[in-house]
Biotite code that builds the C-alpha atoms (Angstrom):
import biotite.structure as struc

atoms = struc.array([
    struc.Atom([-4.135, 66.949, 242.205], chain_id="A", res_id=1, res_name="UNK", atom_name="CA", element="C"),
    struc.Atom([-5.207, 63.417, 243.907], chain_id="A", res_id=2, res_name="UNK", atom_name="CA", element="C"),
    struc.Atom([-3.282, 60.849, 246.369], chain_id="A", res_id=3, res_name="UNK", atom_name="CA", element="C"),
    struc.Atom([-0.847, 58.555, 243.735], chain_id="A", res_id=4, res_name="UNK", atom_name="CA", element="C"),
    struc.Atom([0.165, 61.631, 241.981], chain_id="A", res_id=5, res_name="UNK", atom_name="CA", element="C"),
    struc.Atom([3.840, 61.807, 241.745], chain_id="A", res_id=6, res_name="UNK", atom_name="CA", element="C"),
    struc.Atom([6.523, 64.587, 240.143], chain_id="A", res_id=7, res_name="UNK", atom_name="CA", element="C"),
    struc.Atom([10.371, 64.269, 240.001], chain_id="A", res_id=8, res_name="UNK", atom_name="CA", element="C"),
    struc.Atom([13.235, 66.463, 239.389], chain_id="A", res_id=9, res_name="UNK", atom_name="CA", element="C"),
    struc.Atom([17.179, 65.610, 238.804], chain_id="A", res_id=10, res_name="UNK", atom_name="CA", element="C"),
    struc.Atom([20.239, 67.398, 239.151], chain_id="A", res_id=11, res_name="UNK", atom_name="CA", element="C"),
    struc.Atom([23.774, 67.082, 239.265], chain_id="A", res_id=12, res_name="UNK", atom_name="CA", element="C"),
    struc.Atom([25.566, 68.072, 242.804], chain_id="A", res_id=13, res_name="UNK", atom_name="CA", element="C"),
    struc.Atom([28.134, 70.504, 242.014], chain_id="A", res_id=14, res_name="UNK", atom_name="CA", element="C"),
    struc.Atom([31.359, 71.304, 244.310], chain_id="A", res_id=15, res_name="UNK", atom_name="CA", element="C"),
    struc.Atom([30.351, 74.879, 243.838], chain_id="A", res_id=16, res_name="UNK", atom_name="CA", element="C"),
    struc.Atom([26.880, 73.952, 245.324], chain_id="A", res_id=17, res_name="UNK", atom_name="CA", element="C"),
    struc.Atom([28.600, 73.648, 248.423], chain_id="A", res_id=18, res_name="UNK", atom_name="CA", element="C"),
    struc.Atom([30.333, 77.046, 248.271], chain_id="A", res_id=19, res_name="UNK", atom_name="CA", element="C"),
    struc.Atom([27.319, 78.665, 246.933], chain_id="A", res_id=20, res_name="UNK", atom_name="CA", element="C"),
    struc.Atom([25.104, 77.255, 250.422], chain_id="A", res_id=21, res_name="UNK", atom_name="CA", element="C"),
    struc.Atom([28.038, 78.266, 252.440], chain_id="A", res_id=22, res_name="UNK", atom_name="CA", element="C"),
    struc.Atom([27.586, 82.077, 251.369], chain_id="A", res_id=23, res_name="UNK", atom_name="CA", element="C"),
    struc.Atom([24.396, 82.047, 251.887], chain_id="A", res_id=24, res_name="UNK", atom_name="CA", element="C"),
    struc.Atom([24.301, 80.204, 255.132], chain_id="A", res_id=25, res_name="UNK", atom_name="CA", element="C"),
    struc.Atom([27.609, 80.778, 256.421], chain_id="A", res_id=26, res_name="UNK", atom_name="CA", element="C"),
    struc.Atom([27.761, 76.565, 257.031], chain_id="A", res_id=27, res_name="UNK", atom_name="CA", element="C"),
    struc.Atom([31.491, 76.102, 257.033], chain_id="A", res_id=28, res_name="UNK", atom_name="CA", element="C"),
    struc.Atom([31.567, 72.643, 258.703], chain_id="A", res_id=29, res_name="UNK", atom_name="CA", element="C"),
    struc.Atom([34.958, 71.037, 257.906], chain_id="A", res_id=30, res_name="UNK", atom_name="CA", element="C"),
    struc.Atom([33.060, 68.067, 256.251], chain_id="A", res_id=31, res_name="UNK", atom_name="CA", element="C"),
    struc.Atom([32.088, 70.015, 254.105], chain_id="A", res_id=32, res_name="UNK", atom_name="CA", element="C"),
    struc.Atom([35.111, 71.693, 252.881], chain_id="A", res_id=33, res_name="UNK", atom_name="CA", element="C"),
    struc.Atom([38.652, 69.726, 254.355], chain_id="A", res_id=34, res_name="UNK", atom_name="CA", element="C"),
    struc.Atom([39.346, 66.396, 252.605], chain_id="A", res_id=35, res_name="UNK", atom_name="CA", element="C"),
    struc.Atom([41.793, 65.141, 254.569], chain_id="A", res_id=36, res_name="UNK", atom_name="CA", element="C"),
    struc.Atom([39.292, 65.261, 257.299], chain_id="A", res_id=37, res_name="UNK", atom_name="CA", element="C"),
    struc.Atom([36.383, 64.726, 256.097], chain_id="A", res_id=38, res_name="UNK", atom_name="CA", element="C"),
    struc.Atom([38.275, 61.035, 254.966], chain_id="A", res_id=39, res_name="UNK", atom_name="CA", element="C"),
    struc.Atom([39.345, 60.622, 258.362], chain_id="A", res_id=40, res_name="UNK", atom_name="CA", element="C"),
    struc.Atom([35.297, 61.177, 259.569], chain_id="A", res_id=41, res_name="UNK", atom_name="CA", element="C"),
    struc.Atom([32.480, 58.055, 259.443], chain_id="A", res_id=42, res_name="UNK", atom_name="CA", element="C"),
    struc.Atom([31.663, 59.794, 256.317], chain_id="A", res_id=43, res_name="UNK", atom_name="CA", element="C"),
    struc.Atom([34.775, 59.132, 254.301], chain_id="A", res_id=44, res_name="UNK", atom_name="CA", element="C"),
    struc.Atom([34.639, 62.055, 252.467], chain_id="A", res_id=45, res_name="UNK", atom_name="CA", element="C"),
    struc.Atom([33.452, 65.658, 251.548], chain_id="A", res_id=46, res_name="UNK", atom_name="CA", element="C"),
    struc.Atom([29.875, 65.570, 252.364], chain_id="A", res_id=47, res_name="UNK", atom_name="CA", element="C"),
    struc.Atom([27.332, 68.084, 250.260], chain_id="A", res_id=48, res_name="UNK", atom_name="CA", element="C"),
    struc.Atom([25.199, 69.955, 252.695], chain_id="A", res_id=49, res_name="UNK", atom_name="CA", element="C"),
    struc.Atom([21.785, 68.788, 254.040], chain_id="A", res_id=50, res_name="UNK", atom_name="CA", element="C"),
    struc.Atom([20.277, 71.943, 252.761], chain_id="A", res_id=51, res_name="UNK", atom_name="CA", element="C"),
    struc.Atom([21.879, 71.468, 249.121], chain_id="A", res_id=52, res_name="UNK", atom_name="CA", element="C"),
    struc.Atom([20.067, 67.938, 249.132], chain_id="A", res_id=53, res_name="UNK", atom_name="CA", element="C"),
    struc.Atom([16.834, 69.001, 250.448], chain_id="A", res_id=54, res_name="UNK", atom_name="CA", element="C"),
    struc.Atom([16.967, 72.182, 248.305], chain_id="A", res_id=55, res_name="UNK", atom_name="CA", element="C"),
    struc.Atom([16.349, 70.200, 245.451], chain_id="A", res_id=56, res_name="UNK", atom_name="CA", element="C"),
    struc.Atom([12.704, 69.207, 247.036], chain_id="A", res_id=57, res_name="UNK", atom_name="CA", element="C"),
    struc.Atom([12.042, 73.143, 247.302], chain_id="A", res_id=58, res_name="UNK", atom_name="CA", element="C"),
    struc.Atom([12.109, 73.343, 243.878], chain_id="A", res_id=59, res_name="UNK", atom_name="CA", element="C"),
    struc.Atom([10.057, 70.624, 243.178], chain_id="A", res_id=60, res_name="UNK", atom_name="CA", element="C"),
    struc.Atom([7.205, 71.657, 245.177], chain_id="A", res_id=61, res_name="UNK", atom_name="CA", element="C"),
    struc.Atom([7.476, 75.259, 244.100], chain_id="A", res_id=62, res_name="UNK", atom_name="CA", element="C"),
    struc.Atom([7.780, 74.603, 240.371], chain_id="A", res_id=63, res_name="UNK", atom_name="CA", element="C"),
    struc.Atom([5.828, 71.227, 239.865], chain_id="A", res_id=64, res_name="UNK", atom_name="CA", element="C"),
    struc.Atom([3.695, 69.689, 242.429], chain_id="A", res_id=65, res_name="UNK", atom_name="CA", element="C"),
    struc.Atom([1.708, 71.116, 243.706], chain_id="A", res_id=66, res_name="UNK", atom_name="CA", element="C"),
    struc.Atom([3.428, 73.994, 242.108], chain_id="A", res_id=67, res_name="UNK", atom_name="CA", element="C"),
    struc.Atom([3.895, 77.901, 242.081], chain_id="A", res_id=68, res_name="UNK", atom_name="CA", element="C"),
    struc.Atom([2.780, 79.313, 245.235], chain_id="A", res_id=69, res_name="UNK", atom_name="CA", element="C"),
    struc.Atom([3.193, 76.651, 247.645], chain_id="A", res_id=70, res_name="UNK", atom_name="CA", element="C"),
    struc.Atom([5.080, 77.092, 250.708], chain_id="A", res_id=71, res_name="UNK", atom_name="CA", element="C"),
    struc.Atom([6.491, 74.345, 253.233], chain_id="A", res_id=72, res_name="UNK", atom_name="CA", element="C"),
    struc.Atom([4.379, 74.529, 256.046], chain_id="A", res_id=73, res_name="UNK", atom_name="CA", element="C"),
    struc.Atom([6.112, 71.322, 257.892], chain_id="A", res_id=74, res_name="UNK", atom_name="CA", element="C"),
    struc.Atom([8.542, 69.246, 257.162], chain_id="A", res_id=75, res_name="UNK", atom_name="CA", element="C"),
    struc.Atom([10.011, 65.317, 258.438], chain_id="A", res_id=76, res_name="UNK", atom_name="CA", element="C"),
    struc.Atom([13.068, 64.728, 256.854], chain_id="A", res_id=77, res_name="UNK", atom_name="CA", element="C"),
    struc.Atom([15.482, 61.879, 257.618], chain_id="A", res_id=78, res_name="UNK", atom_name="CA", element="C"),
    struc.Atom([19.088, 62.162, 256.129], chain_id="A", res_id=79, res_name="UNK", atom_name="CA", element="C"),
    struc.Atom([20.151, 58.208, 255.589], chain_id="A", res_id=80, res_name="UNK", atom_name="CA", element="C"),
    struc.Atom([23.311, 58.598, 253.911], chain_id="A", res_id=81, res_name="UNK", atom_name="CA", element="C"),
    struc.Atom([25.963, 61.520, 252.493], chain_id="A", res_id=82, res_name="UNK", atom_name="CA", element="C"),
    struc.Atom([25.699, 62.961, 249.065], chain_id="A", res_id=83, res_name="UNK", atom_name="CA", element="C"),
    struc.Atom([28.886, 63.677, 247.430], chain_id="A", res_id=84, res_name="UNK", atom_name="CA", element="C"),
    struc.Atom([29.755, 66.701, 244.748], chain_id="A", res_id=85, res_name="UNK", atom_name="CA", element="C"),
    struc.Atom([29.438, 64.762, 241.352], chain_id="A", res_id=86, res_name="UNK", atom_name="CA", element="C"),
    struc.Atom([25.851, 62.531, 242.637], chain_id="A", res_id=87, res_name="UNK", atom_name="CA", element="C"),
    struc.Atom([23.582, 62.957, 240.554], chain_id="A", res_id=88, res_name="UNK", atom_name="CA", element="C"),
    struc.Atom([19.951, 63.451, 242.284], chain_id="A", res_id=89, res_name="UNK", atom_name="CA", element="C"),
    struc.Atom([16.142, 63.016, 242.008], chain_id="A", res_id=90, res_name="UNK", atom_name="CA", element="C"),
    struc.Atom([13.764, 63.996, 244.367], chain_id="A", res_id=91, res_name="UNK", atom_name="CA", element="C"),
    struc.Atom([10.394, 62.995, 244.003], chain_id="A", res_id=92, res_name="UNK", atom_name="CA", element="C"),
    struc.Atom([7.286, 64.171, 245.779], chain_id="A", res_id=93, res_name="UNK", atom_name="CA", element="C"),
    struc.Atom([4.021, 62.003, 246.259], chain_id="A", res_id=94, res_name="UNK", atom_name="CA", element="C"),
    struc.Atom([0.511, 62.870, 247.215], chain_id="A", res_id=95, res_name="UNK", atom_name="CA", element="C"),
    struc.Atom([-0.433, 61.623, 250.340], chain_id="A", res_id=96, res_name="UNK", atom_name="CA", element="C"),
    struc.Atom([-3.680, 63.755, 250.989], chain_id="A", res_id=97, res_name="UNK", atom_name="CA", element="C"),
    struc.Atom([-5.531, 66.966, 249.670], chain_id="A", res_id=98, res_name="UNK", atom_name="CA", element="C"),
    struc.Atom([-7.250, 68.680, 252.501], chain_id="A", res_id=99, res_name="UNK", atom_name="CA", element="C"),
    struc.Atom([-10.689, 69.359, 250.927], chain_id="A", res_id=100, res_name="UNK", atom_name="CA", element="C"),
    struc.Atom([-11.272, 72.766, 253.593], chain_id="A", res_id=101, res_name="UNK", atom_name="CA", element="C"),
    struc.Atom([-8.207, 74.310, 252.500], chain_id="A", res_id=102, res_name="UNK", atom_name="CA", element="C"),
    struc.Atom([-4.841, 74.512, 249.612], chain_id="A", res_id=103, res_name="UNK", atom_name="CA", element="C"),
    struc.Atom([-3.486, 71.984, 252.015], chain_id="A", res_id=104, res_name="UNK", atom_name="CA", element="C"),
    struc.Atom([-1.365, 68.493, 250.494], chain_id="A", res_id=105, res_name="UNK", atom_name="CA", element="C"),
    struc.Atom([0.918, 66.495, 252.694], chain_id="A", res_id=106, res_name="UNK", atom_name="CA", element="C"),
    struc.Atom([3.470, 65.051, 250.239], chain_id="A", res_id=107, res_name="UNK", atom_name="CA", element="C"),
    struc.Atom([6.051, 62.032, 250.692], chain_id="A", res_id=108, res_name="UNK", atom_name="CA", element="C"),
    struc.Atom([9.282, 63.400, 249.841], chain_id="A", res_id=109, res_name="UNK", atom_name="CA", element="C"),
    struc.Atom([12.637, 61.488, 248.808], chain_id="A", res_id=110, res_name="UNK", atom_name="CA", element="C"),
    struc.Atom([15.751, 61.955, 247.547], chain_id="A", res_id=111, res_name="UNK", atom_name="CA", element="C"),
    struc.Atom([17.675, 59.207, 246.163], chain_id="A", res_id=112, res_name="UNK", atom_name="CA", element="C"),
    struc.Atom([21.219, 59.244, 244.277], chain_id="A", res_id=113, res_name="UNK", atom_name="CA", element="C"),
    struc.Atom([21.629, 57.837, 240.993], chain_id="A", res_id=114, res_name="UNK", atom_name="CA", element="C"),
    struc.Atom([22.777, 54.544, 241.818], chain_id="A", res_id=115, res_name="UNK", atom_name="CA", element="C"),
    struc.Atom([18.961, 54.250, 243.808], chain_id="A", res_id=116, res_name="UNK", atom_name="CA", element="C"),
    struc.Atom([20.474, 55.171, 247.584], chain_id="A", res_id=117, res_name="UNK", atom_name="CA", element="C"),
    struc.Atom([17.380, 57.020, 249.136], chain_id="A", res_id=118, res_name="UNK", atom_name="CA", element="C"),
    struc.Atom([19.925, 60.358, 250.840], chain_id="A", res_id=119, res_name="UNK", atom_name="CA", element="C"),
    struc.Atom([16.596, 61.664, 252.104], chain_id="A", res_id=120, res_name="UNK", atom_name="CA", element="C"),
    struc.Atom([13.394, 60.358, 253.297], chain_id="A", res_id=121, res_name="UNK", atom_name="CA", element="C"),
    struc.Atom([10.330, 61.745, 254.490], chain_id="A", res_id=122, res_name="UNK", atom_name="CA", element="C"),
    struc.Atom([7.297, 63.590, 254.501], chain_id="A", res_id=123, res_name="UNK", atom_name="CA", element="C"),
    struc.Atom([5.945, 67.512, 254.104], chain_id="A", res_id=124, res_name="UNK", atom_name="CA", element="C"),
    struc.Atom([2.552, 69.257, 254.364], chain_id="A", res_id=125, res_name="UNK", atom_name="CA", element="C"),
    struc.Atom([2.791, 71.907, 251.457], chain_id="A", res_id=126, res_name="UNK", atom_name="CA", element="C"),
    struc.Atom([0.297, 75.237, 251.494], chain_id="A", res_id=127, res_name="UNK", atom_name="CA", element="C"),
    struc.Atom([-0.518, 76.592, 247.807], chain_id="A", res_id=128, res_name="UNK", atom_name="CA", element="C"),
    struc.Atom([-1.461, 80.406, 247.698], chain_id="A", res_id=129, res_name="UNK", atom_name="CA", element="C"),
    struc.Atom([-4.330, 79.853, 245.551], chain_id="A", res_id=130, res_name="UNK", atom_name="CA", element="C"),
    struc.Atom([-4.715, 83.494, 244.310], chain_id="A", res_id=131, res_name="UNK", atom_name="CA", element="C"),
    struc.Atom([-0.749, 82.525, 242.405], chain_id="A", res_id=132, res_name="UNK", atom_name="CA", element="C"),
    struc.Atom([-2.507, 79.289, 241.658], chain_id="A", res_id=133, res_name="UNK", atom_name="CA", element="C"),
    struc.Atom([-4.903, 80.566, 239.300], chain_id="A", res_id=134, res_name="UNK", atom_name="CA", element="C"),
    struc.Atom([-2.790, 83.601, 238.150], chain_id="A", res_id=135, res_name="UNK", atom_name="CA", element="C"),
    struc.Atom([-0.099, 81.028, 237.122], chain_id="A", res_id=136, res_name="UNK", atom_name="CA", element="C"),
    struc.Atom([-2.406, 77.371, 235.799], chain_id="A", res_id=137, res_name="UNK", atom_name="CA", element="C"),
    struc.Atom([-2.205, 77.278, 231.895], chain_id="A", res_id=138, res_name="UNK", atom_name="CA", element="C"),
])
């Protein structure tokens, strides 16, 4: 792994997504779940859950850069605009640095919708267990 290397990952939001965070979190903010309102609201609509969006980004760094084992250790996110159940998302994590004393990369993180709207902007410093590292590496 080296600064310039880049991984994405796509999904499609789904309305149960927001349900599913809700049980887990217990986030029942009416933007979330009342239409009328959430129309009447400077978002103009039912708005998907930070977490939901930036959940996406956990996978990423746990599954493909830097990969199994790695933890957030800090994150900067900025939310720029709503995502909406049917959006269809990449996030995409870029090296930034590799700390040469320890499993330490800071990674710039985005989201974007598929029309190109960056929903989430930002950076993370990522620690990799490297005992999973090598248990896991093909």
């Amino acid at each position: 792994m080296k600064p310039g290397d880049v991984a994405r990952r796509s999904r499609t939001v789904q309305a149960s997504d927001i349900e599913l965070f809700t049980a887990i979190t217990g986030d029942r903010n009416p933007i979330h779940y009342d239409p009328e309102l959430a129309e009447a609201s400077r978002f103009g609509g039912i708005v998907v859950q930070g977490g939901v969006t930036t959940g996406l980004l956990n996978a990423l760094v746990a599954e493909d850069l830097p990969g199994p084992g790695s933890v957030f250790l800090e994150v900067s996110w900025r939310f720029l605009a709503p995502v909406r159940p049917g959006d269809v998302l990449t996030a995409e994590a870029r090296v930034l640095e590799v700390r040469a004393d320890k499993p330490v990369t800071t990674l710039g993180t985005t989201v974007r919708t598929g029309d190109g709207t960056v929903v989430v902007d930002g950076t993370a410093v990522v620690w990799r267990d490297p005992v999973v590292q090598d248990r896991t590496s093909g």
